[in-house]
C-alpha positions as CSV (number, residue, x, y, z in Angstrom):
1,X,28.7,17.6,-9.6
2,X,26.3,20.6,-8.9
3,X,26.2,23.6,-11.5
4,X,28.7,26.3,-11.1
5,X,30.1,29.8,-12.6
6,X,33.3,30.8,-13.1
7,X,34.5,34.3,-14.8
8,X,38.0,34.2,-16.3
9,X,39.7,37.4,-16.4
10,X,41.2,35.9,-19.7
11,X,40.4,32.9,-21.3
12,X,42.1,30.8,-24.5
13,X,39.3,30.5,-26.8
14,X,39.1,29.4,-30.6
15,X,39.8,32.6,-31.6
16,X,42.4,33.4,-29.0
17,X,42.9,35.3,-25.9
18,X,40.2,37.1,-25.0
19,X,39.0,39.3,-21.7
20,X,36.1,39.1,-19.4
21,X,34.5,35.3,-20.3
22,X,32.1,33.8,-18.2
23,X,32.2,29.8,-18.1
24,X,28.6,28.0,-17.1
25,X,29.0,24.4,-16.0
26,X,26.2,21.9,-15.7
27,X,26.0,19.1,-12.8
28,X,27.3,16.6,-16.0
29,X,30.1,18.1,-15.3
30,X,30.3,19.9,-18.7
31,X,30.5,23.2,-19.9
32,X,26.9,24.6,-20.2
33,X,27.5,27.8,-21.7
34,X,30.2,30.7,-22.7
35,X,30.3,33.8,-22.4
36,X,32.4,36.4,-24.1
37,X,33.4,40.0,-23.1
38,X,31.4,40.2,-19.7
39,X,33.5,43.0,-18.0
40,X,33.1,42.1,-14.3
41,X,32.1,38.9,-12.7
42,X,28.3,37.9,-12.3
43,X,26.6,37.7,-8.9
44,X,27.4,35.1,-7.2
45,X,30.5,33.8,-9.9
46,X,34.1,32.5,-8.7
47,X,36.8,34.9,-10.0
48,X,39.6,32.9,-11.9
49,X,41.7,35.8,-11.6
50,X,44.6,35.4,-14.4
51,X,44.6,33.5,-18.0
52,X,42.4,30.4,-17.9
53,X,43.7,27.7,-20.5
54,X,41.8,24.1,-21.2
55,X,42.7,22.1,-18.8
56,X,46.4,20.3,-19.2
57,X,46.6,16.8,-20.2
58,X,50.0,14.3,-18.9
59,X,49.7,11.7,-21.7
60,X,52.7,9.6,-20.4
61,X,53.0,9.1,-16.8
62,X,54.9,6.2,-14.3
63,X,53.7,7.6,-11.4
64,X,56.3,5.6,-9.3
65,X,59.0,7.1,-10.6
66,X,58.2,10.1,-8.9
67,X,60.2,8.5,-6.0
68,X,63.3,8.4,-7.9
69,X,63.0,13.1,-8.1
70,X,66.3,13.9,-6.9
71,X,67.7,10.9,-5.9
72,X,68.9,9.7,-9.8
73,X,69.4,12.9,-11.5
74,X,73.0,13.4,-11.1
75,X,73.2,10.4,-13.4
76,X,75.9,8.1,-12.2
77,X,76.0,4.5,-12.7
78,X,75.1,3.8,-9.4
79,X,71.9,2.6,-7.4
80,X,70.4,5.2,-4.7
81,X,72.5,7.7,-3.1
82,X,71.4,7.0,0.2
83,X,73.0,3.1,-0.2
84,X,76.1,4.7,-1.3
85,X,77.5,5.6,2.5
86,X,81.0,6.8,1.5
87,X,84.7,4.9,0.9
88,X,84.7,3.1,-2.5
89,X,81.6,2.3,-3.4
90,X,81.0,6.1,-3.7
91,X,83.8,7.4,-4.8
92,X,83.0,5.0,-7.7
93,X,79.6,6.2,-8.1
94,X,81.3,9.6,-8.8
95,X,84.1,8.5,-11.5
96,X,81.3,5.9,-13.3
97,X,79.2,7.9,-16.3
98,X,75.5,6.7,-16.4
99,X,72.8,6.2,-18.8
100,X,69.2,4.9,-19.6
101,X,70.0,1.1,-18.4
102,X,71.7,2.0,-15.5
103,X,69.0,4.4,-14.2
104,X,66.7,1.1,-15.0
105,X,68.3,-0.5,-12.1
106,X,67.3,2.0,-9.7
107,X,64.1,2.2,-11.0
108,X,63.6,-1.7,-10.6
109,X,64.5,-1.3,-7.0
110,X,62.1,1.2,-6.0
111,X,59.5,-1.2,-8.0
112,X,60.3,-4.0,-6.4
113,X,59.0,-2.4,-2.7
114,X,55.5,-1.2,-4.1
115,X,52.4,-2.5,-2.7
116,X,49.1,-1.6,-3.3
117,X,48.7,0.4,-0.4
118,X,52.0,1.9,-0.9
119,X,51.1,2.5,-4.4
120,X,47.9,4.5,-3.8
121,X,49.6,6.7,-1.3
122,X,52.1,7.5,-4.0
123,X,50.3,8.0,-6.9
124,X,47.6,10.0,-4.9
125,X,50.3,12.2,-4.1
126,X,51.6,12.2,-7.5
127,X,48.8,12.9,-8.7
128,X,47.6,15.5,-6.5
129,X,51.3,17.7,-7.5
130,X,50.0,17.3,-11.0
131,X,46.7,19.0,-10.1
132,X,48.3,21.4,-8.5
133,X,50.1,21.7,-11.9
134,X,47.0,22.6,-13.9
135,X,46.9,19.0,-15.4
136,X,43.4,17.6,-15.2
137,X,43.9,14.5,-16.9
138,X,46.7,11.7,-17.0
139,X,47.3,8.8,-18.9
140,X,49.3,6.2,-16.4
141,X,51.2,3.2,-18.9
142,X,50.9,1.0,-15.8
143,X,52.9,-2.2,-15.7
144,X,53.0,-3.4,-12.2
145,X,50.2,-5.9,-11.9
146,X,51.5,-8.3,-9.6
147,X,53.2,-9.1,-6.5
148,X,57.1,-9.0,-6.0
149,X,58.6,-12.2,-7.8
150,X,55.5,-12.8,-10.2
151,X,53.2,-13.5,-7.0
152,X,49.6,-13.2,-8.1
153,X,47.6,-11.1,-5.4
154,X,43.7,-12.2,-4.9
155,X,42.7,-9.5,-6.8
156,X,44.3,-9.5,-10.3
157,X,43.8,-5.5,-10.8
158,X,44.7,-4.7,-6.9
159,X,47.5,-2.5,-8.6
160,X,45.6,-0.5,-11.0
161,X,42.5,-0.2,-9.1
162,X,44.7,1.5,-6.8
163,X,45.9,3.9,-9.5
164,X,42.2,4.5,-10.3
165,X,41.1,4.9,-6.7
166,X,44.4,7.5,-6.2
167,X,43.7,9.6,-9.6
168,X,39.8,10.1,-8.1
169,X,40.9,11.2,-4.2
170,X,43.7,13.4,-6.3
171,X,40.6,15.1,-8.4
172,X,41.9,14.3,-11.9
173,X,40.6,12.5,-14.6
174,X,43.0,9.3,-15.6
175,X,43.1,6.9,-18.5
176,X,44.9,3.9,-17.2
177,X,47.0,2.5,-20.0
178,X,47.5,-1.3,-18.4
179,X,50.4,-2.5,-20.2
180,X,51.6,-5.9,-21.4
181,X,55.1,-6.7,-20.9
182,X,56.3,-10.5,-21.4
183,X,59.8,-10.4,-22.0
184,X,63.2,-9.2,-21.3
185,X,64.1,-8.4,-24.9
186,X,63.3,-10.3,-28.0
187,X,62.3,-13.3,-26.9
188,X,64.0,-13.6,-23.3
189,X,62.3,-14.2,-20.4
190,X,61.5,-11.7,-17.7
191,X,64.7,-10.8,-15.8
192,X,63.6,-11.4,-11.5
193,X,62.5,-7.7,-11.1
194,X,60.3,-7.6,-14.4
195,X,58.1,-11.0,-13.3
196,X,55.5,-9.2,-11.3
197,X,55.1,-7.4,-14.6
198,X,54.1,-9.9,-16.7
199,X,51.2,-11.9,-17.3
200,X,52.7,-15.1,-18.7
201,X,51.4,-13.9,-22.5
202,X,49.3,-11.9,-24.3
203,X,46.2,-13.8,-23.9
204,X,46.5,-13.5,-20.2
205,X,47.1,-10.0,-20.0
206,X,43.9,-9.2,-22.3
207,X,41.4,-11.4,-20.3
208,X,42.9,-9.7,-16.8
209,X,43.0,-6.1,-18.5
210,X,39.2,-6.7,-19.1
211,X,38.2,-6.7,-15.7
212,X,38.9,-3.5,-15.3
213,X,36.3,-0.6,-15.2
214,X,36.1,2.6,-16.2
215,X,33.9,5.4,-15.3
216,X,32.8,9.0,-15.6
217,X,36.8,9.8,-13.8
218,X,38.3,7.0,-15.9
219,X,39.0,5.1,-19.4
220,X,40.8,2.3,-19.8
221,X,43.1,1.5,-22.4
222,X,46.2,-0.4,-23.6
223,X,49.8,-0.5,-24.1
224,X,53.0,-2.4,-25.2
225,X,55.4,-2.0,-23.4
226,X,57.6,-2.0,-26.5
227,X,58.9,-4.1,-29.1
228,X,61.4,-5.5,-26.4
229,X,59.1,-6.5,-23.6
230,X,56.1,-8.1,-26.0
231,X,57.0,-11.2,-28.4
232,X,55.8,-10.2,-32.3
233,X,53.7,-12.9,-32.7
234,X,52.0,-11.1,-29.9
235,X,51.4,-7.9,-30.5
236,X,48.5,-8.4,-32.7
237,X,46.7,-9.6,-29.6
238,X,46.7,-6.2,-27.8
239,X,46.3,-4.5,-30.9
240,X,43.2,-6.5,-31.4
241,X,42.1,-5.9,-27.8
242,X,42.3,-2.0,-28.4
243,X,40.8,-2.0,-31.4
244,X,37.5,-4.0,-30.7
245,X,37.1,-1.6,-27.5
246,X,37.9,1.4,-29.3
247,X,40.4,2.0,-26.4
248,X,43.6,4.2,-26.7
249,X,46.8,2.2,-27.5
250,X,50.2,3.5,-26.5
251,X,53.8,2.1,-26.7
252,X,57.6,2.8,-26.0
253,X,58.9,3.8,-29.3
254,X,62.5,3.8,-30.2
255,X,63.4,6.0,-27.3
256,X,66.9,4.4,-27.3
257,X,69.1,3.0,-30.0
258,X,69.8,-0.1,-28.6
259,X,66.4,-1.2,-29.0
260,X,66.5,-0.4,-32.7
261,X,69.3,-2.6,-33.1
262,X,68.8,-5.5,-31.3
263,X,64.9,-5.5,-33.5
264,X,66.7,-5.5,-36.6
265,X,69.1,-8.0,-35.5
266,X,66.3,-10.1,-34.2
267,X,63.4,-9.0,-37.0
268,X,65.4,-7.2,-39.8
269,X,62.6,-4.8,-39.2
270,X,62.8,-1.0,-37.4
271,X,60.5,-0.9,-34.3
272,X,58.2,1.4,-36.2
273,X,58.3,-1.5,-38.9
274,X,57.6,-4.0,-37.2
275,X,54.7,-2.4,-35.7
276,X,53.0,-1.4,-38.5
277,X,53.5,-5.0,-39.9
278,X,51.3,-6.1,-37.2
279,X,48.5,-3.5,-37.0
280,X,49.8,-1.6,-34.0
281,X,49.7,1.9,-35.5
282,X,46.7,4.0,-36.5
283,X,45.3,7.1,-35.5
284,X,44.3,5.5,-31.5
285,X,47.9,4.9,-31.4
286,X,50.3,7.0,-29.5
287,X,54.0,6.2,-29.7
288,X,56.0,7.5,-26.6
289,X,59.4,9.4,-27.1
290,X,60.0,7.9,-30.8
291,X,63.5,9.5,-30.6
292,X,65.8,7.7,-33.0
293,X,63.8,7.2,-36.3
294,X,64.6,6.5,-39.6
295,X,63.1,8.8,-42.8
296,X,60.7,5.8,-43.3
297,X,59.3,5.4,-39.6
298,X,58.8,8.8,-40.1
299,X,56.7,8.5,-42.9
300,X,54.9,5.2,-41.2
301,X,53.9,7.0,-38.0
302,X,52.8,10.1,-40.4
303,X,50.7,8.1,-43.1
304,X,48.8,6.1,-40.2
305,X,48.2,9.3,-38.1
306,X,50.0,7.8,-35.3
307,X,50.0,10.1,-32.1
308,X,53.7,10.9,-30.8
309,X,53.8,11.1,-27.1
310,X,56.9,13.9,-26.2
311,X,58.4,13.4,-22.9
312,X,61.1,16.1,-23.1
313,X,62.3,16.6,-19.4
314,X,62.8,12.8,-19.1
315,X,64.1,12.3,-22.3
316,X,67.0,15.0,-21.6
317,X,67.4,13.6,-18.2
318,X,68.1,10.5,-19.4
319,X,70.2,10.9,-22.6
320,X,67.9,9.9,-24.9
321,X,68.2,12.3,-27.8
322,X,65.9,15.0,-29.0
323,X,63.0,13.8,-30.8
324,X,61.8,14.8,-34.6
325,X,58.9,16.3,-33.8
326,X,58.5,18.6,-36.2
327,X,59.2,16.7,-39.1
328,X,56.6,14.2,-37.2
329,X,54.0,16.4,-37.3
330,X,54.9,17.5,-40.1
331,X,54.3,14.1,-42.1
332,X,50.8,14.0,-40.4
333,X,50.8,12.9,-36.3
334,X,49.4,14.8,-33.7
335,X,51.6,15.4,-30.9
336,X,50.9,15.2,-27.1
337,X,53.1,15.5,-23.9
338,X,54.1,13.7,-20.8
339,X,56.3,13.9,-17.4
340,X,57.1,10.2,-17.9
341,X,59.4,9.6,-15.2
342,X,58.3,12.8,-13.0
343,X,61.6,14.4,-13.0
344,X,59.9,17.7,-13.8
345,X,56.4,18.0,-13.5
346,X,55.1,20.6,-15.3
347,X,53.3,20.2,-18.8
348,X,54.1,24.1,-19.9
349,X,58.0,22.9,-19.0
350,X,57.7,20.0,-21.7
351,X,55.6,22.1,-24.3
352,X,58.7,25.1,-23.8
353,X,61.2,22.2,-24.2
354,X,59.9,20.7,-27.1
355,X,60.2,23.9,-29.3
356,X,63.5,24.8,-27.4
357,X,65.0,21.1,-27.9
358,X,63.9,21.8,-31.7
359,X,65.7,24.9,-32.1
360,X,69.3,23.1,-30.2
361,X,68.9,20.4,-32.9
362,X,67.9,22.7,-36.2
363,X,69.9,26.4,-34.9
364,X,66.7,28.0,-36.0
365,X,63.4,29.3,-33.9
366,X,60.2,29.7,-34.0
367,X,58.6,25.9,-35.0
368,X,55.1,25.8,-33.3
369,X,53.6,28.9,-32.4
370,X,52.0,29.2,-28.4
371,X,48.8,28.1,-29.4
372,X,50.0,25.1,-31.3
373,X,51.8,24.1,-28.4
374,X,49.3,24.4,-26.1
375,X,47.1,22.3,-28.3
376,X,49.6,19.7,-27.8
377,X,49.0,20.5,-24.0
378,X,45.1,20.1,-23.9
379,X,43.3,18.7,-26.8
380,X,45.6,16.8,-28.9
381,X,47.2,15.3,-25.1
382,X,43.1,14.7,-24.2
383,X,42.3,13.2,-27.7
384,X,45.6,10.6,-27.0
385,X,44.4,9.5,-23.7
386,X,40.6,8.9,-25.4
387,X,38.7,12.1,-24.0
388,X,38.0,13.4,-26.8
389,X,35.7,16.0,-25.2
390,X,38.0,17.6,-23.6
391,X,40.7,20.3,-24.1
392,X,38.6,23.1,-25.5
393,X,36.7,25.6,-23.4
394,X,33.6,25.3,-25.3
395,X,29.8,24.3,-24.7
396,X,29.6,20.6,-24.4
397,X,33.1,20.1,-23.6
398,X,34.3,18.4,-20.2
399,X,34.5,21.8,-17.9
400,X,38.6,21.2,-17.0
401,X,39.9,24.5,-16.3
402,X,43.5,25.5,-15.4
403,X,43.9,29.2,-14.6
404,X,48.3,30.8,-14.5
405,X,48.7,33.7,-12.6
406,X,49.9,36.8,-15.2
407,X,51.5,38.6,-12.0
408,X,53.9,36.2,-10.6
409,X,57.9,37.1,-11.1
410,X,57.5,34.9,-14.0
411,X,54.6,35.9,-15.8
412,X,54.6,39.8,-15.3
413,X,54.9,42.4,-17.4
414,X,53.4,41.3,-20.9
415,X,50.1,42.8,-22.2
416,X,47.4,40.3,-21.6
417,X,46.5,39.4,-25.0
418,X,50.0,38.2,-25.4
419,X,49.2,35.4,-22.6
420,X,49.3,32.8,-24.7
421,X,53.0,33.1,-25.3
422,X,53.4,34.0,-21.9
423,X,52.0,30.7,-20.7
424,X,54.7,28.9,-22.8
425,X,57.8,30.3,-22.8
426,X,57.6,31.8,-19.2
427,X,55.3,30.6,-16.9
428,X,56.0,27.5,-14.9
429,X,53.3,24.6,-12.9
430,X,54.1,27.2,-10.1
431,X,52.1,29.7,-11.3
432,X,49.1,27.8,-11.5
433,X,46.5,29.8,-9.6
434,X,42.6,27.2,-10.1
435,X,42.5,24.0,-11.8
436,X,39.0,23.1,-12.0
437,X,38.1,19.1,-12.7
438,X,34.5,18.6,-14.1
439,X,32.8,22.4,-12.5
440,X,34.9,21.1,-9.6
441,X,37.2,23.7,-7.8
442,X,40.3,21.4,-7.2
443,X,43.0,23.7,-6.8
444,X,42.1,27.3,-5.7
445,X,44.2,30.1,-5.1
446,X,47.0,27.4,-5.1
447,X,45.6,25.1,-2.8
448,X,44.7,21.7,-3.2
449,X,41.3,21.3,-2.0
450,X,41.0,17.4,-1.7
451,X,44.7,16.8,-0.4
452,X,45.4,19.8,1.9
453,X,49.1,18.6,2.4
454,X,50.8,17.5,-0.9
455,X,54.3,18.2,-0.4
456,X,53.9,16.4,3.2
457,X,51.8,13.4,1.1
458,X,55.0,13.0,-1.2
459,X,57.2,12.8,1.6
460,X,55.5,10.2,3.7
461,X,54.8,8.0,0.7
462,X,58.7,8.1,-0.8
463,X,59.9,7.6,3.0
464,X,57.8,4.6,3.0
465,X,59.3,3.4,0.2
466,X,63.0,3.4,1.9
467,X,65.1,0.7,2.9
């Protein structure tokens, strides 16, 4: 990193919008100093011209789903447009009514073709349209470890060192979230596409997740998958292996109902019960979408400080259900944001969505104000993935810097103080003008800097993916 300045023509500080603020970073990559009111940039500064927000963290990412965009969203019980040629088999596709589980099966087939190489060209891609995004940090709950059919490749971690390599040529920070996922559901064994996910048990998983290394671009944490894919008499095991590294631990939470009944048929226990029986939740625990809850998971997830992950384009886009977010928070979580399954990527989309998916369920407005949603976007998403330093454009925090144009056709028109709200409820990842990653210029004026071509990137990488 070398030492750089930037002037914001508005920044989102602690105290709110304000004009003219010069941003010092050191060659830590670290913000060295602020500066407030400073009318016109210094000598030899780089203009952020615009309203400069923390940068934006993804706390729930599958970065191969991001082949699926447009192939699965009209939602029909059917595998991949381009297999269904015409006669019958897609005139069926059009009568037949989908859901989660049959977009599953879709998903598993676009799984089953990943390599490592192919992986890293995706995700680098991926990655690189969430930079150009303003997200400068993602946390990836990464579950394909092995080859096609359970195949073991000679390197263990070839799949999530690839994720790791791809996140650093993209110019974002990642927290990979290597998952452990065992079983089918309850006790069955892994159905043929879900064996190069799993490593056999719990004890295997933890001793290969702990070859893995972080660094200053990444942190390493855990997952389960969910209360389906990891028996209960192992879930203490990655609990345990989170805790003793201090590591973010994230799970899939209730986001359908199915699970919830099939854990108390099997348990006699909620999901969120049968967690907290077996030390899962706590305040370095984030549960993804926790959609269909009871009054007393609430109150669990609350009392322990659990984080709740909201994913709300994916969860509309599937069916899930809206989320009780605000009665969440309201019983004492902290709530972060995620594209999950990249059918939308665009944090400012989800935090608009989650106050706008609020007021649908409730038929009132006005639940979070801007600035509490972009916490959720920056340092409540940053203290769920474990960088706690980030999220805040303050001396000693990470310098990750997203700067949103206030004179696109979105964004013009109100006064600049008023950017906050303007960020939220009208810009879009398309008026993202700078993202800077540690005093790095990743993005400027719109273009990525490390990976010139992204929209080409994303289309070679799907293509590859193709039958």
């Amino acid at each position: 990193m070398t030492r750089q300045t930037y002037w914001a023509e508005h920044a989102l500080l602690d105290t709110g919008v304000v004009p003219g603020v010069v941003v010092e970073t050191g060659d830590d990559g670290r913000i060295a100093a602020v500066r407030r009111d400073v009318p016109a940039p210094p000598p030899g500064a780089v203009t952020l011209r615009g309203l400069t927000l923390p940068g934006l963290a993804n706390a729930h990412s599958h970065a191969f789903h991001r082949a699926l965009r447009g192939v699965v969203q009209a939602g029909r019980a059917t595998a991949a447009p381009a297999r269904a040629h015409g006669g019958q088999a897609a005139e069926a596709a059009e009568r037949t009514p989908g859901n989660f589980w049959t977009w599953r099966e879709v998903m598993y087939g676009v799984a089953d073709r990943l390599t490592p190489e192919s992986y890293f060209a995706l995700a680098r891609a991926t990655y690189a349209e969430m930079v150009l995004a303003g997200i400068t940090a993602v946390g990836e709950f990464h579950y394909l470890h092995h080859a096609p059919g359970g195949g073991r490749y000679d390197n263990a971690n070839a799949m999530g060192e690839a994720l790791i390599a791809a996140a650093a040529d993209a110019g974002i920070r990642i927290t990979l979230l290597d998952t452990c996922y065992l079983s089918s559901g309850f006790g069955a064994e892994p159905n043929q596409h879900q064996l190069r996910f799993s490593d056999g048990t719990a004890e295997a998983w933890a001793e290969r997740a702990a070859a893995l290394k972080g660094d200053g671009n990444t942190r390493i944490g855990a997952a389960v998958h969910s209360v389906r894919a990891v028996p209960v008499d192992q879930l203490g095991t990655v609990a345990a292996w989170a805790q003793e590294r201090e590591a973010p631990l994230h799970v899939h939470l209730s986001e359908q109902t199915a699970e919830n009944d099939a854990c108390v048929e099997a348990h006699g226990f909620t999901p969120t019960a049968l967690l907290s029986d077996h030390g899962v939740l706590g305040p370095r625990t984030t549960a993804v979408h926790a959609t269909h809850l009871t009054p007393g998971d609430i109150r669990l997830l609350g009392h322990s400080h659990t984080g709740i992950c909201m994913c709300p384009t994916t969860e509309r886009d599937l069916a899930d259900g809206i989320g009780p977010a605000h009665r969440l928070q309201s019983a004492g979580s902290p709530l972060s944001l995620g594209s999950d399954s990249h059918a939308v990527i665009d944090i400012l989309e989800e935090a608009r969505a989650m106050e706008l998916d609020e007021r649908l369920h409730s038929h009132t407005r006005g639940h979070w104000t801007a600035a509490q949603l972009l916490r959720a976007a920056t340092a409540d998403g940053h203290a769920a993935l474990g960088w706690d330093d980030a999220g805040r454009i303050e001396q000693g925090a990470l310098a990750d810097l997203t700067t949103i144009a206030l004179d696109s056709v979105r964004t013009a028109g109100p006064p600049p103080h008023l950017g906050a709200e303007t960020a939220v409820f009208a810009a879009t990842g398309a008026d993202v003008r700078h993202t800077v990653v540690g005093g790095r210029h990743v993005v400027r004026d719109g273009a990525h800097q490390l990976v010139p071509d992204v929209p080409g990137a994303l289309a070679e990488s799907i293509a590859a993916l193709r039958d």
